[in-house]
C-alpha distance (Angstrom), angle and dihedral (degrees) to the residues before:
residue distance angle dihedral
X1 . . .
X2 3.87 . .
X3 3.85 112.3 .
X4 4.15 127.5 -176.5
X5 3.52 112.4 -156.6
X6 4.16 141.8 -151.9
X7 4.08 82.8 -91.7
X8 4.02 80.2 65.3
X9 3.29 107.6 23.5
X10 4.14 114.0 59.8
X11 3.68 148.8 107.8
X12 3.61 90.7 -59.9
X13 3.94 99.2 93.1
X14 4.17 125.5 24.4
X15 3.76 89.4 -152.2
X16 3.96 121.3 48.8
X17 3.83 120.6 -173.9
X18 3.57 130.1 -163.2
X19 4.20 120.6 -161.4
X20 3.41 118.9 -167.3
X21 3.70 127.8 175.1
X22 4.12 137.2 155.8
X23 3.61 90.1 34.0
X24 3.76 125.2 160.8
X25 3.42 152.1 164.6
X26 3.93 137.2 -119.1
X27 4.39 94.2 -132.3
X28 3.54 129.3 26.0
X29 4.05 123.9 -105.3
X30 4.31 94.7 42.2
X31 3.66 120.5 152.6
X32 4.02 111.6 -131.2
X33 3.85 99.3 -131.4
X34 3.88 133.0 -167.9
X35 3.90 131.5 -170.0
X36 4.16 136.8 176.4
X37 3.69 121.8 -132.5
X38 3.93 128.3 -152.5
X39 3.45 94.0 -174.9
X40 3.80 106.4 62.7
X41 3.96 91.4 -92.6
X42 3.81 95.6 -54.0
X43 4.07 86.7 120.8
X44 3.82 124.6 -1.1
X45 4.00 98.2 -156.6
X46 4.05 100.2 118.5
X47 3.93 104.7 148.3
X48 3.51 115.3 -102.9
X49 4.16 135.8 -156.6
X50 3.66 108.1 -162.1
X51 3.97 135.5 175.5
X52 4.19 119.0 -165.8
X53 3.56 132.6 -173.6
X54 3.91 133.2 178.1
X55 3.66 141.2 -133.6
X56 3.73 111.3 -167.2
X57 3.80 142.7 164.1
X58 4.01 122.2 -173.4
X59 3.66 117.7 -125.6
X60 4.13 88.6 -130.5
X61 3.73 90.7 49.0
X62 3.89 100.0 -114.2
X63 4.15 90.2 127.2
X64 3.44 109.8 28.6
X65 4.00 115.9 -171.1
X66 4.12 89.0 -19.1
X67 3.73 117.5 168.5
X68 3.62 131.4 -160.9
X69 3.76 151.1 -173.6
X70 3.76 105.7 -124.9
X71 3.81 107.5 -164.6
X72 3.99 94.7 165.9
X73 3.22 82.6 66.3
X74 4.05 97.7 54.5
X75 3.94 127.3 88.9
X76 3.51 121.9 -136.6
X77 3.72 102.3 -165.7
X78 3.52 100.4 -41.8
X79 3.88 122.8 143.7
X80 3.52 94.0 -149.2
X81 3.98 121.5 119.2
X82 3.67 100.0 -92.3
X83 4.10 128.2 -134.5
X84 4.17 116.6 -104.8
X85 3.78 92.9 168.6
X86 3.74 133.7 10.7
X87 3.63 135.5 -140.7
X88 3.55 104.2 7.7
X89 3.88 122.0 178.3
X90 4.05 132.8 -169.5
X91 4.13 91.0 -98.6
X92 3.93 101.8 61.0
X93 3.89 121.2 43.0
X94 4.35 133.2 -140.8
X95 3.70 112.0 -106.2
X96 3.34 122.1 173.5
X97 4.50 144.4 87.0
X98 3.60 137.5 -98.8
X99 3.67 122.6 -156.3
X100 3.67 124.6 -165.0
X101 3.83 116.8 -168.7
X102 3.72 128.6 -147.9
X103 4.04 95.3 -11.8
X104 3.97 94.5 179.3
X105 3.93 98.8 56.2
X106 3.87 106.1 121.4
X107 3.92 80.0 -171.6
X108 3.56 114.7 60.7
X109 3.74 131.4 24.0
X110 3.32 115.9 -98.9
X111 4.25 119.2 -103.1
X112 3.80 116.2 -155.1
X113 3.84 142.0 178.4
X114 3.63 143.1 -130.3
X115 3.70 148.2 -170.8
X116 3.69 133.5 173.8
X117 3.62 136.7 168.4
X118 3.88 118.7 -176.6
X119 4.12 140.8 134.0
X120 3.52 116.6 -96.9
X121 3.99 132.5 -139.4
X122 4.06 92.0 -151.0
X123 3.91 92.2 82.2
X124 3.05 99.2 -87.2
X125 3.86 109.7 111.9
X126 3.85 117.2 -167.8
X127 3.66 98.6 19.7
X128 3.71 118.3 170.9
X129 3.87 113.4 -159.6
X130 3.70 119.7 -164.3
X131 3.47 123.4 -168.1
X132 3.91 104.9 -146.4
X133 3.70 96.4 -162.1
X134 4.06 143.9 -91.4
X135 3.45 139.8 170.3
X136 3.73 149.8 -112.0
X137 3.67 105.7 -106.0
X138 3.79 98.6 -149.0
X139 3.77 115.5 104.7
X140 3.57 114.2 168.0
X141 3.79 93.5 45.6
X142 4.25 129.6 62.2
X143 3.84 119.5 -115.7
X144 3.91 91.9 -129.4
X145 3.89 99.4 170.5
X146 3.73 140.5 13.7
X147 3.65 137.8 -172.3
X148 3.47 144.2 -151.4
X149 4.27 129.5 -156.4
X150 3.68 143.8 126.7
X151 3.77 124.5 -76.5
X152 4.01 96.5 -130.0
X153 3.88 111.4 91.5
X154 3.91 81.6 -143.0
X155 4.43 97.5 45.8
X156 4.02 116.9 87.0
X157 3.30 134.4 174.2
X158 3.66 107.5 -94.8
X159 3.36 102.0 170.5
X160 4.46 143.6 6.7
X161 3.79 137.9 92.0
X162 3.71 117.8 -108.0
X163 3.59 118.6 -166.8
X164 4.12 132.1 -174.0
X165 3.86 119.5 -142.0
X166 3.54 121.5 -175.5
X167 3.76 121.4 -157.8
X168 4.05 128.7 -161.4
């Protein structure tokens, strides 16, 4: 997994942005996962609401620019690590960013933003995933680290560059 931590992640910026590209996994059909922490990366289980949709085109042709609202793919208040990009395999890599906006507000929850573009292993060749947006449903408390991994016990990252921007 790749974690940023509350050395990284303060009141410093409003706007934190997370670029990711080249990244694989060690075994094929892995879910690319993200989580928030309030707790400086002791536990990353803040409740999330999430919305997805998908652009997609099939390398034989069959679906050709298709897009779709994904709602398996959405969390409804669950504090489980969520899914950025499905299906990943050890011959295509992750690229993509994550922005998180205003991390520090005790008031309001905290919205962020993703975009991914990969190749699945499900069948569906040049898929294009696109995260439309959600938020961290935790207001009182700051989102102070977050992480990023695999869902298989057995997948690692074995290879990427993750880099942290913050933005005034």
């Amino acid at each position: 997994s790749v974690s940023f931590g509350s050395s990284l992640i303060t009141s410093t910026y409003k706007t934190y942005l997370v670029t990711f590209w080249g990244v694989h996994a060690t075994v094929n059909d892995t879910d690319f996962l993200m989580q928030g922490s309030i707790d400086n990366g002791s536990n990353y289980n803040v409740s999330t609401t999430t919305t997805t949709f998908r652009g997609y085109g099939k390398d034989d042709g069959s679906t050709p620019n298709g897009w779709e609202y994904q709602s398996n793919w959405d969390r409804n208040g669950t504090t489980a690590y969520f899914p950025v990009a499905a299906d990943c395999n050890p011959v295509a890599t992750v690229n993509g960013r994550f922005i998180l906006f205003d991390p520090a507000s005790t008031t309001y929850y905290k919205p962020f933003w993703s975009d991914i573009i990969t190749t699945l292993m499900s069948g569906d060749g040049n898929v294009m995933w696109f995260r439309m947006g959600g938020h961290f449903q935790d207001a009182d408390d700051e989102i102070n680290a977050i992480s990023f991994k695999f869902d298989s016990p057995a997948a690692n990252i074995d290879a990427g560059i993750f880099k942290l921007w913050g933005i005034k």
